[in-house]
Structure formats: C-alpha cells, structure tokens
C-alpha positions in Angstrom: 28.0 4.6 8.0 27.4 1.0 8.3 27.1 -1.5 5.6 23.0 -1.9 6.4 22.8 1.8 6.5 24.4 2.0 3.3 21.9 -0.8 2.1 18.6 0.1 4.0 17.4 3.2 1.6 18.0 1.0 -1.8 16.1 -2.5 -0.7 12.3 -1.2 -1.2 13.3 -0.8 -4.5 15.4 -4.2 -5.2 12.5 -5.6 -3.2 10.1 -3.7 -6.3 12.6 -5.4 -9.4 12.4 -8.7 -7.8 8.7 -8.3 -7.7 8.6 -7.6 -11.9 11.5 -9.9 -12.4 9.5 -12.4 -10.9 5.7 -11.5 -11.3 5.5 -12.7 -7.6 6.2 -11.0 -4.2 7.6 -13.8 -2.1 9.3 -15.3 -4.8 11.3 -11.8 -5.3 11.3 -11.5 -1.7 12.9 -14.8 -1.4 15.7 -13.4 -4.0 16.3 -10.4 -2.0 16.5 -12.2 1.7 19.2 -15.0 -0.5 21.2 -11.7 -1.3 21.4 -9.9 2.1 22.2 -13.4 3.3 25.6 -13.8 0.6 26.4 -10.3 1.6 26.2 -10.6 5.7 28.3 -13.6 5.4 31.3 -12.0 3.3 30.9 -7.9 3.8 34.6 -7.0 3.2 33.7 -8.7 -0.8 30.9 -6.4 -1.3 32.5 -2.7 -2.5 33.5 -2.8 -6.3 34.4 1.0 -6.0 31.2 1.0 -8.6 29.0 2.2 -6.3 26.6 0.7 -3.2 23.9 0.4 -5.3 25.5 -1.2 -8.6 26.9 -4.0 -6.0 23.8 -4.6 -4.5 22.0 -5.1 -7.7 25.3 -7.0 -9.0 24.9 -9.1 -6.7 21.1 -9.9 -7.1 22.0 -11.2 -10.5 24.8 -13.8 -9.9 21.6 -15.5 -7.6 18.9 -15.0 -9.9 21.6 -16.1 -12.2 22.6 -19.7 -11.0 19.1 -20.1 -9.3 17.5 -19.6 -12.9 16.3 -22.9 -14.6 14.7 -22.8 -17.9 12.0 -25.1 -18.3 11.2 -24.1 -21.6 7.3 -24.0 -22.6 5.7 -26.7 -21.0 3.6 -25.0 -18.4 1.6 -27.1 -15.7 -2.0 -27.5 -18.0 -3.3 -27.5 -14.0 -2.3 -23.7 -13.8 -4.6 -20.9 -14.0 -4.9 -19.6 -17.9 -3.5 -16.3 -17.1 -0.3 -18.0 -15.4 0.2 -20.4 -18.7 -0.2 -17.1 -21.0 2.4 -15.1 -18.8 4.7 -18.7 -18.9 4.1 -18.6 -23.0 5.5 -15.3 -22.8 8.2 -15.3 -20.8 9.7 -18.3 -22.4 10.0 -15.7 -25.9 12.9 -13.7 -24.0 16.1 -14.8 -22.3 16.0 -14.2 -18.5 19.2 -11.9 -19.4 17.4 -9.6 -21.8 13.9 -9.4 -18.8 17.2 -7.8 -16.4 18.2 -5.7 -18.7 14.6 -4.3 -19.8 14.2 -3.5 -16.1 17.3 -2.5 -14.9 17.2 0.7 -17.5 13.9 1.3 -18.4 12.2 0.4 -14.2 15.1 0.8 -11.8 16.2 3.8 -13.9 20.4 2.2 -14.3 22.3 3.1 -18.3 23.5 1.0 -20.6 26.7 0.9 -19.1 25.6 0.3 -15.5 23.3 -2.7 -16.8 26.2 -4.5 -18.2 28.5 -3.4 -14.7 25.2 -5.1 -12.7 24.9 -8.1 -15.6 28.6 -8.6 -16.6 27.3 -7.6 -20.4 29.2 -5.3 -22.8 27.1 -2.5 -23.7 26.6 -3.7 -27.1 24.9 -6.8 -26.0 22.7 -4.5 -23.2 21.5 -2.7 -26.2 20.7 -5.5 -28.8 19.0 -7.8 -25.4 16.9 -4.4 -24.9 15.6 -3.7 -28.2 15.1 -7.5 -28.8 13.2 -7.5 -25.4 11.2 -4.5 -25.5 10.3 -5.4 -29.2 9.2 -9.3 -28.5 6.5 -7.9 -25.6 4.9 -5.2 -27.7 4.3 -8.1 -30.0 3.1 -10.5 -27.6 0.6 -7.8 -25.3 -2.3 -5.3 -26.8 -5.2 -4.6 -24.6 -7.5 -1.8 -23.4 -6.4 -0.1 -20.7 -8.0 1.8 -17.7 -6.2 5.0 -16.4 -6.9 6.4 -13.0 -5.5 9.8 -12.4 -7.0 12.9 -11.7 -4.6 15.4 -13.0 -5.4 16.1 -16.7 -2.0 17.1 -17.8 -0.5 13.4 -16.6 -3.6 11.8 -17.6 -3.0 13.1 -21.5 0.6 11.7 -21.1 -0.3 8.6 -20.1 -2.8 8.2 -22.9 -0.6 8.7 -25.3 2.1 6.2 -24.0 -0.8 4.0 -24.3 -1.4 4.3 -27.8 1.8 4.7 -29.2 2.2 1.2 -27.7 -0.3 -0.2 -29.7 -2.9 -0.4 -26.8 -6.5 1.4 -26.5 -7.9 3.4 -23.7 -10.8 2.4 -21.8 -11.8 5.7 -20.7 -9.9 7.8 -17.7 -11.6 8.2 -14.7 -10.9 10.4 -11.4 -12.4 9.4 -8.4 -13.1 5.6 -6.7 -16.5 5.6 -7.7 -15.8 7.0 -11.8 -13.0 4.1 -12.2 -14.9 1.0 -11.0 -17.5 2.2 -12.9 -15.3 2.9 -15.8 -14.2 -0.7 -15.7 -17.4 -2.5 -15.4 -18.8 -1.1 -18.5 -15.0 -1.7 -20.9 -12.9 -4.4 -21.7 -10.4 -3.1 -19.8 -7.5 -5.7 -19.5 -4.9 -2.9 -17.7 -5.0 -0.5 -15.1 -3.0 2.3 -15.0 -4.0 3.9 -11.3 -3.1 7.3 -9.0 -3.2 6.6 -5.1 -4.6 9.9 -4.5 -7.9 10.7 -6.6 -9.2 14.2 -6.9 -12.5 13.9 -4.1 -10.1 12.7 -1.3 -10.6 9.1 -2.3 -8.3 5.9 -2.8 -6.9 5.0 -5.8 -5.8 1.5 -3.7 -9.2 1.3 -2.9 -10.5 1.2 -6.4 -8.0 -1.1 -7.7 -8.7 -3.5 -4.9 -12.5 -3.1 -5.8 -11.3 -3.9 -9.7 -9.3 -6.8 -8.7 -12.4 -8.5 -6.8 -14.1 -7.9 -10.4 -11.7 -9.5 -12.5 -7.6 -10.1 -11.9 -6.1 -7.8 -14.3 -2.4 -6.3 -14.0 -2.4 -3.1 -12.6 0.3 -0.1 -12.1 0.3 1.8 -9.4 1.9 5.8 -10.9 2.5 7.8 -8.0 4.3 10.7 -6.0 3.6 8.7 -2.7 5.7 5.4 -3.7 6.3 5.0 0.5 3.0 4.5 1.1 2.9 1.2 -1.2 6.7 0.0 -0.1 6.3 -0.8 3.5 6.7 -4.4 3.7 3.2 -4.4 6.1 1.4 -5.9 3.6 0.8 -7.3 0.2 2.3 -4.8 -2.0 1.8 -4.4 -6.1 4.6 -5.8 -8.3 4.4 -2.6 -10.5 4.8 0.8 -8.7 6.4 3.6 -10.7 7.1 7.1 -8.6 6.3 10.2 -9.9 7.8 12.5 -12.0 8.1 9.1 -14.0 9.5 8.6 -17.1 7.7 7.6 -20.3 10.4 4.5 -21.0 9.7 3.5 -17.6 6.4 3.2 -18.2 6.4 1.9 -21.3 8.3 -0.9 -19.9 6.3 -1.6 -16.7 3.0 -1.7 -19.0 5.1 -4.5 -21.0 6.0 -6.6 -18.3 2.5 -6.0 -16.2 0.6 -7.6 -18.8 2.9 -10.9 -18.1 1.2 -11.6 -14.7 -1.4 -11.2 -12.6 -1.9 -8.6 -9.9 -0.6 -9.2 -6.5 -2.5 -6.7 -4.4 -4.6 -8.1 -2.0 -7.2 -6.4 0.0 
C-alpha cells in the first residue's frame, strides 16, 4: 500500500478537526494541504511505528503549532459581533488545551494518544481537558433546536443538552416541523439529522435556518459521507452515528464558538 493510500481514508476527517480547530473551512483546509505538503516532501520521516493515523495528526500539530500566533483579545471592532464573541472566547483557553478537547472527545484519540499527537504527558492532556471543557461550559448557554426523527436518539440528545446547562427549543422531525420550530424559539443551536422521517432533508432545513439567522449547527448522522465530499461547502461540525455523548458534549462546546459554514 502506498503512503496516499495509507492516508486517503483518514483526510475527511483531519479535513473535519481542522474545520473545529479553526471554525473555518479554508483556513483548516489550508492546514491540511500545509501537512500533505511537509509529508510528500520527506515520506521516509513520516512512520513513528505509532500508527498512520497518530503521525498524520502529529504532524498537523507541529504546523498548527509554529503557524499559531496569539494575538490576545483585541479583536478587529470592524468584525461581525458573532466573530468578536467567538475571538473573546477562544482567547480563555490555550490553543494546546482546544487540541486536546478535540482530539479525545471529536476525533475519538485517548489520553495517551493525545499527548503521542501533542508531545504532552498524559497528566497535562488531562488537567488541559478538564480546564478546557470546564472554561466553555462557562462561557456558552443557549437554547437549542434538535432535528432527529428517531425518538430514542432524540431523548439522548436532550438530555446531553440539559446536563450541559442548555435548554431545548423543542424537537422536530421533518423539514417543514424544524423551520417552523425555529421561527417561533430562541433557538441559538441546532442539533440536526440528514435524514428526516417523511423522506425530507435535514440539510435542507438547516440551510433554510441559516438564511433565518446564522446560528452554529451540528450535523449527527449515520451518513457522515454524504457531508465529507469536498464538492462543496461542508459544516465544521459533523459527528457520525452511533456517536458518543462526550463527543457531543464537546462539539456543542466548540460550535457555539463560531458561526455556521454551510452554504446553500
């Protein structure tokens, strides 16, 4: 097997942690493109013996790493609100600690493969991860909007959502149910299904929200493919199902940090 067969099946989803680590698309994008580049130039440096998909991430972090520039908490006044209140956010928690959050709790990697990937003991993976997780339940509480039609993943997800802190907006089924659903709440979340119980689009209706108002939103799904394809605009948050609840505990943290980036 070739080195870009080895890499080919793991990039949609370094593409998806660039995308949270981010909050932008191109600007993970550009990460992951910087990556392949560094590893194309010097293959015979790329096996650790810790495993294709450790290095590959490792190797994400030494860019992100010395590209990272902390500019502290003086945001451009001339940016949109939500941007300054993501900025405000992210400036509470060392880039380090946002890795580590998403490396265990989004991509799904142990303590001990986080500090393999980061070059962290596992003590200081655990005490960056509480501190991390801890600081964004403190900073984000809003109402959120869940879009899922089976009832049994629906109740799960509710309660995810309150033992966060949050409140539910109401749970809806179809297209038609959730846009409705958000025009009459507050909803400032949106938890969505591709694959609604009439046949209809759970895309659709989140695209149809967005044009409303531009909250975060998180796609949950068993069809993760159908999002990942690199044809178009794709959502920084997608979480495949059978999921699990840390997962999306943590990908309701970040999400509330930026604004969507589905386009129609």
């Amino acid at each position: 097997m070739t080195l870009g067969e080895e890499l080919r099946g793991h990039l949609p989803y370094l593409r998806r942690y660039a995308r949270a680590l981010t909050g932008s698309q191109q600007h993970g994008d550009n990460f992951v493109h910087t990556t392949l580049e560094v590893i194309v130039a010097a293959p015979d440096e790329f096996h650790s013996g810790d495993g294709t998909r450790i290095d590959l991430y490792r190797n994400f972090h030494r860019i992100w790493e010395s590209a990272y520039i902390d500019e502290g908490d003086d945001a451009d006044e001339g940016e949109h609100p939500l941007v300054r209140a993501a900025h405000r956010r992210l400036v509470q928690i060392t880039p380090l600690g946002r890795q580590i959050l998403l490396l265990t709790a989004l991509e799904g990697f142990s303590v001990e493969e986080a500090g393999l990937i980061t070059g962290a003991d596992s003590e200081t993976v655990e005490t960056l991860l509480a501190d991390a997780v801890g600081e964004l339940d403190r900073e984000t509480r809003t109402s959120v909007l869940i879009i899922e039609d089976e009832p049994l993943i629906a109740m799960e997800l509710e309660q995810i959502v309150r033992d966060l802190g949050h409140r539910v907006a109401g749970i809806a089924t179809t297209h038609d149910d959730a846009v409705a659903a958000f025009e009459e709440t507050d909803a400032g979340l949106v938890l969505a299904d591709i694959q609604l119980a009439d046949g209809s689009s759970g895309i659709d209706a989140v695209q149809e929200i967005l044009a409303i108002a531009p909250v975060p939103a998180i796609f949950i799904t068993a069809f993760p493919e159908r999002l990942l394809t690199g044809g178009r605009v794709e959502p920084t948050f997608l979480i495949s199902k059978p999921f699990r609840e840390n997962t999306v505990r943590a990908a309701i943290s970040q999400s509330l940090l930026f604004t969507p980036q589905l386009a129609a």
